[in-house]
C-alpha positions as CSV (number, residue, x, y, z in Angstrom):
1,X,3.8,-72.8,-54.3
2,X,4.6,-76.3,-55.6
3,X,7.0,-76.1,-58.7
4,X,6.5,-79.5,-60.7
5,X,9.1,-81.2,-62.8
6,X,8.8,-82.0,-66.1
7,X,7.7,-85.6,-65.5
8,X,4.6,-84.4,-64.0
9,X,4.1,-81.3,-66.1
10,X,4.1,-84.1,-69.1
11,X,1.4,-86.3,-67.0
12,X,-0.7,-83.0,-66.4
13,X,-0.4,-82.1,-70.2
14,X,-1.5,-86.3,-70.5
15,X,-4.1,-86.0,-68.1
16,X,-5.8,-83.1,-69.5
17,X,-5.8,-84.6,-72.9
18,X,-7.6,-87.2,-71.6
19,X,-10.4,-85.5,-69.7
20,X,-10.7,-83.6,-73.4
21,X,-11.5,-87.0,-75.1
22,X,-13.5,-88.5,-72.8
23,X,-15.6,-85.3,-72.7
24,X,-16.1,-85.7,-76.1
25,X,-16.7,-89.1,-75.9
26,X,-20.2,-88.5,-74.5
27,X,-21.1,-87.2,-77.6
28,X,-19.9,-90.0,-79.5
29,X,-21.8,-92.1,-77.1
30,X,-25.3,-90.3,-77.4
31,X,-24.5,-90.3,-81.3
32,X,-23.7,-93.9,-81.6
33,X,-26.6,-95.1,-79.0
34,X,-29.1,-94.2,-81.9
35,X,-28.1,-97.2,-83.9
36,X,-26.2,-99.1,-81.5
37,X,-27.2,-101.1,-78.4
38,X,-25.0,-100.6,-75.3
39,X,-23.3,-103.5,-74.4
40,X,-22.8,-104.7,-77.9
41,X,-21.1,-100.8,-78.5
42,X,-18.7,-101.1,-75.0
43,X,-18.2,-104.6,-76.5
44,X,-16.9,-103.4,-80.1
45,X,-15.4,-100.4,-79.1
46,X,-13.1,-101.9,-76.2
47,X,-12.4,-104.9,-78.2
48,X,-10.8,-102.7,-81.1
49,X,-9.1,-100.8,-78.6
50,X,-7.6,-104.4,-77.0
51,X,-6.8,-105.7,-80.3
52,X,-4.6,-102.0,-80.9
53,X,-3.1,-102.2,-77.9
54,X,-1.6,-106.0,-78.6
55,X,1.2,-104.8,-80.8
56,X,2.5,-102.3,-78.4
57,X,2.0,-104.8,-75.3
58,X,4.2,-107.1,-76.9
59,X,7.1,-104.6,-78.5
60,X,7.1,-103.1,-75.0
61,X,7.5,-107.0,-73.0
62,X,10.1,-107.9,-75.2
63,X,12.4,-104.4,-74.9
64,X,11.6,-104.0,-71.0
65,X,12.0,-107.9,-70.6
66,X,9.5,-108.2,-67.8
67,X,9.0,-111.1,-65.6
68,X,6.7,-113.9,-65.9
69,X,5.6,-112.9,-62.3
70,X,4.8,-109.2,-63.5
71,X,3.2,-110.0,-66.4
72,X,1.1,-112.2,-64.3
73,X,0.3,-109.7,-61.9
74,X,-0.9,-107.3,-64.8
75,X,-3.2,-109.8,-66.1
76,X,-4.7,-110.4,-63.0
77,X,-4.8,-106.8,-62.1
78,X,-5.6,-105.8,-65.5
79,X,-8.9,-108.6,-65.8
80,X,-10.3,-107.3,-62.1
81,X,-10.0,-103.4,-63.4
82,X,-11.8,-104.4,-66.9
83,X,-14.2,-106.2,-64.7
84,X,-15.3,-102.9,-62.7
85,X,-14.7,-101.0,-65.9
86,X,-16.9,-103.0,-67.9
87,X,-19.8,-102.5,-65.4
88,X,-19.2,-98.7,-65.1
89,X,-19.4,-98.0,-68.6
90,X,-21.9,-100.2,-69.9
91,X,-24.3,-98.6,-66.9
92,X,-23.1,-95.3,-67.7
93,X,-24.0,-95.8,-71.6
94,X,-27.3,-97.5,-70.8
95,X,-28.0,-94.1,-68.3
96,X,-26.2,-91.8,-71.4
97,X,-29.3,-93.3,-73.8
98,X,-31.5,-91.5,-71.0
99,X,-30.4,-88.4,-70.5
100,X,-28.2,-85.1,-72.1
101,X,-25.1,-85.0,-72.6
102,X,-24.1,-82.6,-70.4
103,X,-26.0,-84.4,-67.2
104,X,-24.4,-87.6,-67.8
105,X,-20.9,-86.2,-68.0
106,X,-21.5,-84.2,-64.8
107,X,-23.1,-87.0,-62.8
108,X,-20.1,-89.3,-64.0
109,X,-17.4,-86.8,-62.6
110,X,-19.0,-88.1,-59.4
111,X,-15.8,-90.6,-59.2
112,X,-13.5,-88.1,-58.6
113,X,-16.0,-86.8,-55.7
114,X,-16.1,-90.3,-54.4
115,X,-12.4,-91.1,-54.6
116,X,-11.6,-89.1,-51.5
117,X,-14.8,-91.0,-49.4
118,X,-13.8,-94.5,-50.7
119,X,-10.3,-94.0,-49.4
120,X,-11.8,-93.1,-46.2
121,X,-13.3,-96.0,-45.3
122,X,-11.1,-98.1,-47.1
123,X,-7.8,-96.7,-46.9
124,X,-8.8,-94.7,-43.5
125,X,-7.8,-91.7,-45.0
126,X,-9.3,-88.6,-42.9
127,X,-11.2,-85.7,-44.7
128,X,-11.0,-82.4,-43.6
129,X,-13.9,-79.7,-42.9
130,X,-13.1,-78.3,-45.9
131,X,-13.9,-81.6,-47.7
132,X,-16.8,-82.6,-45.7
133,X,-18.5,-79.4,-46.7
134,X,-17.4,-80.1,-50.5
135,X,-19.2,-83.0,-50.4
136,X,-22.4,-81.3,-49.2
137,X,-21.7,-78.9,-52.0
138,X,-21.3,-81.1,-54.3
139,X,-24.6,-83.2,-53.3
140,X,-26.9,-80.2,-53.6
141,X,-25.6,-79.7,-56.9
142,X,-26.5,-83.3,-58.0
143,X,-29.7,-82.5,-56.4
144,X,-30.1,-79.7,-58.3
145,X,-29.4,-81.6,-61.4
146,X,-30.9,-84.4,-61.4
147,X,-34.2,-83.5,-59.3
148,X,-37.1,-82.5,-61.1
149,X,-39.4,-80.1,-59.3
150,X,-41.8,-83.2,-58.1
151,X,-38.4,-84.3,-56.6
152,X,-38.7,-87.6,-58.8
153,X,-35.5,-88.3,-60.7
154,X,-34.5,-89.5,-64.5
155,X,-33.9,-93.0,-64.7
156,X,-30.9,-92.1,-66.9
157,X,-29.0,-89.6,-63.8
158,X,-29.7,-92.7,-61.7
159,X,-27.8,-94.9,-63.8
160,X,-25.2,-92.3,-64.4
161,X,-24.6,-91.6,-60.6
162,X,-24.4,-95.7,-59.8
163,X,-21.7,-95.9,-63.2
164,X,-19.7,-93.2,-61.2
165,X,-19.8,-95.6,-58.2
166,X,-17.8,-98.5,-60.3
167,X,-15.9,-95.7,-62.3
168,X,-14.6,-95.1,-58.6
169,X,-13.5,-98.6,-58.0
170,X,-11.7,-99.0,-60.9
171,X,-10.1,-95.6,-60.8
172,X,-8.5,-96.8,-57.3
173,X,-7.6,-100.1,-58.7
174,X,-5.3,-98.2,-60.9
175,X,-4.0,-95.4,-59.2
176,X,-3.1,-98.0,-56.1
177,X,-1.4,-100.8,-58.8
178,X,-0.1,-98.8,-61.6
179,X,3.3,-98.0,-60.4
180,X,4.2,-101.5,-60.6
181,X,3.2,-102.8,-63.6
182,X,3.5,-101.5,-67.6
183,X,-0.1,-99.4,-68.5
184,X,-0.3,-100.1,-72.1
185,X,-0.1,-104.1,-70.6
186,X,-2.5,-103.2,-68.5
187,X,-4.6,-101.0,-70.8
188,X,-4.3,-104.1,-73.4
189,X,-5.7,-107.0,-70.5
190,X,-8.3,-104.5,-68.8
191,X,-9.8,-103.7,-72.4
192,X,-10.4,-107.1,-73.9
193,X,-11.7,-108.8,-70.7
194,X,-14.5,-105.8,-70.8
195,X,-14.8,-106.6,-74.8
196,X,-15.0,-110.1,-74.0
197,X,-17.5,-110.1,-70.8
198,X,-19.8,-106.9,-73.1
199,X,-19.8,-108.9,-76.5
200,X,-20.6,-112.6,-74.5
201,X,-23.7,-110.8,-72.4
202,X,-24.6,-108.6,-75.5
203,X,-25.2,-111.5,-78.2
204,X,-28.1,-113.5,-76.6
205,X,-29.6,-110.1,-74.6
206,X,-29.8,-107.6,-77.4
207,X,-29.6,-110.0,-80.5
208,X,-32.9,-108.8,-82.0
209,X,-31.1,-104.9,-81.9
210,X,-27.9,-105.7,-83.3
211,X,-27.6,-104.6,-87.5
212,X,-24.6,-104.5,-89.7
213,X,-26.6,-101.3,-91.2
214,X,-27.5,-99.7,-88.3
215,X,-23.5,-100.4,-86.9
216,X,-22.9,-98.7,-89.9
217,X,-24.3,-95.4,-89.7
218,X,-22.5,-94.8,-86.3
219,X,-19.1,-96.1,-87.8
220,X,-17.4,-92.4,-87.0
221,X,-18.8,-92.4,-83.6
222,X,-17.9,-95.9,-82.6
223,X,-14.2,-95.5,-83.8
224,X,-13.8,-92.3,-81.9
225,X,-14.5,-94.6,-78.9
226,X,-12.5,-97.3,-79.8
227,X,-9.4,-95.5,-81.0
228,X,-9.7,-92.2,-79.4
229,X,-11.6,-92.7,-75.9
230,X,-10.5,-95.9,-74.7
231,X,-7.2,-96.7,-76.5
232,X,-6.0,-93.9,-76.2
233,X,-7.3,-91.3,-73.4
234,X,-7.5,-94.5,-70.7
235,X,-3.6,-95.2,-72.1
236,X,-2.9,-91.2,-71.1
237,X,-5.0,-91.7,-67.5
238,X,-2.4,-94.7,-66.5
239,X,0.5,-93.0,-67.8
240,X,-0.7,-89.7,-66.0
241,X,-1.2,-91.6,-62.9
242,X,2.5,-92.6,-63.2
243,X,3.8,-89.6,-63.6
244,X,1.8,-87.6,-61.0
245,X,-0.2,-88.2,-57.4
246,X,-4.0,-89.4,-57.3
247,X,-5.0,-86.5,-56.2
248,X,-4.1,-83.6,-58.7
249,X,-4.8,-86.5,-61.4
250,X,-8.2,-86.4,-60.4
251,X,-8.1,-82.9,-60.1
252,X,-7.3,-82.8,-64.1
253,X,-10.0,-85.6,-64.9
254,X,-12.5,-83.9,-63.4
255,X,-12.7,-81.0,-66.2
256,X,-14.3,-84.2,-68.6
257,X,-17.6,-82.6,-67.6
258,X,-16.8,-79.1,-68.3
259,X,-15.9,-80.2,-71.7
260,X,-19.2,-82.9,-71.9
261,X,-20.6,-80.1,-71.1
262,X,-19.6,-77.9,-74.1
263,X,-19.4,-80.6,-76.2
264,X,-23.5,-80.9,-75.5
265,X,-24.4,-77.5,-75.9
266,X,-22.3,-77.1,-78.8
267,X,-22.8,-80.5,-81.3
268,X,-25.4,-82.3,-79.3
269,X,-27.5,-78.3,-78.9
270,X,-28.5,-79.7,-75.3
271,X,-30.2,-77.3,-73.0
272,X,-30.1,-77.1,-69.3
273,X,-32.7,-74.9,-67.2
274,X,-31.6,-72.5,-65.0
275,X,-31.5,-74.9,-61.6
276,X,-29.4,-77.5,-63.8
277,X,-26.7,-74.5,-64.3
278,X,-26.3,-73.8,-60.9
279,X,-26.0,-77.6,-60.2
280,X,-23.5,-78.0,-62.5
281,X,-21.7,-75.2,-60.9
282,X,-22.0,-76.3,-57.3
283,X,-20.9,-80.0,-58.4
284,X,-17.6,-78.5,-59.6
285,X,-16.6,-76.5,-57.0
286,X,-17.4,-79.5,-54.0
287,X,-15.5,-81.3,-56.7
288,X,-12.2,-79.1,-56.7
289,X,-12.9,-78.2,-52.9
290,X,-12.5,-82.2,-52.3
291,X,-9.4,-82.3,-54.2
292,X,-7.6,-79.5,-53.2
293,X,-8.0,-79.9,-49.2
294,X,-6.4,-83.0,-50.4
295,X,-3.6,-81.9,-51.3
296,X,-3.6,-79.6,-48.5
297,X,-4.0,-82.5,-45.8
298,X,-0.9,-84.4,-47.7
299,X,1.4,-81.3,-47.2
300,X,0.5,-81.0,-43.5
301,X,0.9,-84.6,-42.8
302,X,4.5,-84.2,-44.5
303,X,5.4,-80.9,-42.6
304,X,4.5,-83.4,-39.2
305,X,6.9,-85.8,-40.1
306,X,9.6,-83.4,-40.6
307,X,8.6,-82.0,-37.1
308,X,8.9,-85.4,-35.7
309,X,11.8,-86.2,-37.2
310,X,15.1,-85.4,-34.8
C-alpha cells in the first residue's frame, strides 16, 4: 500500500475541497439560471474571480521573480485553457437550465471518464481490461440516466455530456502544463479570457434577458460562483494537480457528483426514478474502475523498468 507524503496528503485534502464546491456549485448554477442568462453569468462570475486573482498574481511575480519567458508561457497557456473552459461551462450551464441537479453533475464527471480515453489516442496511453470494461460500465449508467423509456434523451443531458467533452480538454491542458508555470497566474489569465470571450458574446446575444433586478435576486448565488467555485476551488484543482498525479486527482474530483448529487436532493429537493439511481451508481463505479486500473498500470510499468534495469 502506497504511503503518501504530506505534500500530497495536502493536495488530496485540496482536491477534495474542491470537488465539495463545485458540487455545490450546481446548485448555485440552477438557482442563479432563474434570473440570469448563461453566458452573461460564466461572464460575471469568472470575471470577478479574474479580477480577485490579480492581486495575488502580481504579489506572487514579484516574490518568485519569474521570467518574462514564463510569464509568457502562462498567458499563453493560461488564454488556450480559458478558451476550452469557457466553452465547457457555458454549455454545461446552458444544459444545467435543462435538467436536475443531480443529472448534470453526474453527466459532467464524464471528464474524469474521458481523461483516461483522450490520453489514449493522444498520448498513446494503453487501457487495461479492467478499464475497458469501466468504460462499458460507465456508458450504461449514462444510458440509464439520461434515456427515457422511448429511448429519446433531454436536450439538457446532451449538453451536459458534450460540456464534459471540453471539461476534458481543459483538464489535460492543466494537468500536462501546470508543473511549470505559477496556478494562481494561470488561474488569473485562464479566468478573465473566459470573462472576456462570455461577456463579449453575451451582450449583443442575450441583451433583451440581461436586468440589474433580476442580477439582483441571484446576487448570493452568483458570488458563490465567483468567489467560491471558480476563484477558489479551480485555484485548489491546480495546486492539487501540483502536488499529486493526474490520476488520483481525478480520482478525488470525481466525488463533485456525489455531492451535486446531495446537494440536489437536499436544497434543490430533486428526484431521480429508480433507473436514474442505478445509473448514477453504475457511472461511478466505471468511473473509479477507470482510475484505479490507472494507477495500477503505472505501478506495473514502474516495477518493468526496475526489471530492465541492470
Amino acid at each position: 500500500m502506497k504511503r503518501f507524503n504530506k505534500s500530497e496528503i495536502i493536495g488530496m485534502i485540496e482536491l477534495l475541497i474542491c470537488a465539495l464546491i463545485w458540487g455545490l456549485a450546481f446548485v448555485a448554477q440552477k438557482k442563479a439560471s432563474e434570473n440570469i442568462p448563461a453566458l452573461f453569468l460564466n461572464g460575471i462570475r469568472f470575471f470577478i474571480a479574474g479580477i480577485i486573482l490579480i492581486p495575488i498574481s502580481i504579489f506572487i511575480i514579484k516574490k518568485k521573480k519569474a521570467t518574462t519567458l514564463s510569464i509568457k508561457k502562462t498567458i499563453l497557456i493560461g488564454v488556450l485553457a480559458g478558451v476550452f473552459l469557457g466553452i465547457a461551462s457555458n454549455i454545461q450551464q446552458l444544459g444545467i437550465e435543462r435538467t436536475t441537479t443531480g443529472k448534470a453533475g453526474f453527466l459532467t464527471a464524464m471528464y474524469i471518464l474521458l481523461v483516461p480515453i483522450f490520453s489514449f489516442f493522444v498520448f498513446k496511453k494503453k487501457l487495461s481490461y479492467m478499464q475497458i470494461i469501466g468504460i462499458i460500465i460507465a456508458i450504461v449508467g449514462v444510458g440509464l440516466i439520461s434515456l427515457k423509456n422511448d429511448f429519446t434523451i433531454n436536450l439538457g443531458d446532451i449538453l451536459c455530456m458534450i460540456g464534459a467533452i471540453f471539461f476534458t480538454i481543459e483538464i489535460m491542458i492543466v494537468d500536462y502544463y501546470t508543473k511549470y508555470i505559477d496556478p494562481f497566474l494561470l488561474s488569473m489569465i485562464c479566468f478573465l479570457t473566459l470573462g472576456v470571450l462570455s461577456t463579449s458574446i453575451s451582450i449583443p446575444v442575450e441583451y433583451s434577458k440581461i436586468h440589474l433586478e433580476s442580477i439582483s435576486k441571484s446576487i448570493l448565488p452568483l458570488l458563490y460562483l465567483a468567489i467560491c467555485s471558480s476563484c477558489i476551488a479551480y485555484t485548489l484543482q491546480n495546486l492539487g494537480q501540483k502536488r499529486i498525479d493526474g490520476t488520483p486527482a481525478s480520482l478525488l474530483m470525481s466525488l463533485e457528483s456525489v455531492f451535486a448529487l446531495l446537494g440536489g436532493i437536499f436544497i434543490m429537493h430533486d428526484k431521480l426514478a429508480l433507473k436514474e439511481w442505478i445509473g448514477c451508481f453504475l457511472l461511478l463505479i466505471g468511473v473509479f474502475m477507470v482510475q484505479i486500473f490507472v494507477l495500477d498500470n503505472k505501478k506495473n510499468d514502474e516495477k518493468i523498468e526496475e526489471e530492465k534495469c541492470p
